[in-house]
C-alpha positions in Angstrom: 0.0 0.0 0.0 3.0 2.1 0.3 3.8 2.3 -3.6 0.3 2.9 -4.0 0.3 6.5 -1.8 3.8 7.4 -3.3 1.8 6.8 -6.3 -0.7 9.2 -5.4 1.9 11.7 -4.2 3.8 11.9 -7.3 0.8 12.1 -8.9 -0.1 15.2 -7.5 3.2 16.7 -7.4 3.2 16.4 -11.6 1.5 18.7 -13.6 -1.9 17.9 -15.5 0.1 16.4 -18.7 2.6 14.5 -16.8 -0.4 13.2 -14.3 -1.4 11.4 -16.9 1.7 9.3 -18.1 2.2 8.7 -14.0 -1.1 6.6 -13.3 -0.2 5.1 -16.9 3.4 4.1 -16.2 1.8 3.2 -12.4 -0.7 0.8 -14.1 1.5 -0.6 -16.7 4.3 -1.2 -13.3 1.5 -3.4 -12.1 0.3 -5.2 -14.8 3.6 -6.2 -15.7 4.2 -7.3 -12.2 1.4 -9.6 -12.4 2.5 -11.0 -15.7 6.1 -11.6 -14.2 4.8 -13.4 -11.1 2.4 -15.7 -13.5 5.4 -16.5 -15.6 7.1 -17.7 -12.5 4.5 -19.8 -11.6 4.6 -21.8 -15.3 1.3 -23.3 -16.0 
């Protein structure tokens, strides 16, 4: 939960256009987090 509140901060810190790429690049961190940890697992 603490990436997730530095996430918020940075967010706010940015400006309007950068705001944007930040939750983007945020979501994309955890998606490919996800996909990392199911590769490890095989099938």
């Amino acid at each position: 939960m603490k990436n997730e509140a530095d996430a918020i901060r940075d967010f706010r810190l940015k400006n309007d256009a950068g705001n944007v790429y930040a939750l983007e690049d945020h979501s994309l961190l955890k998606r490919r987090k996800k996909a990392s940890l199911l590769d490890q697992g095989g099938t």
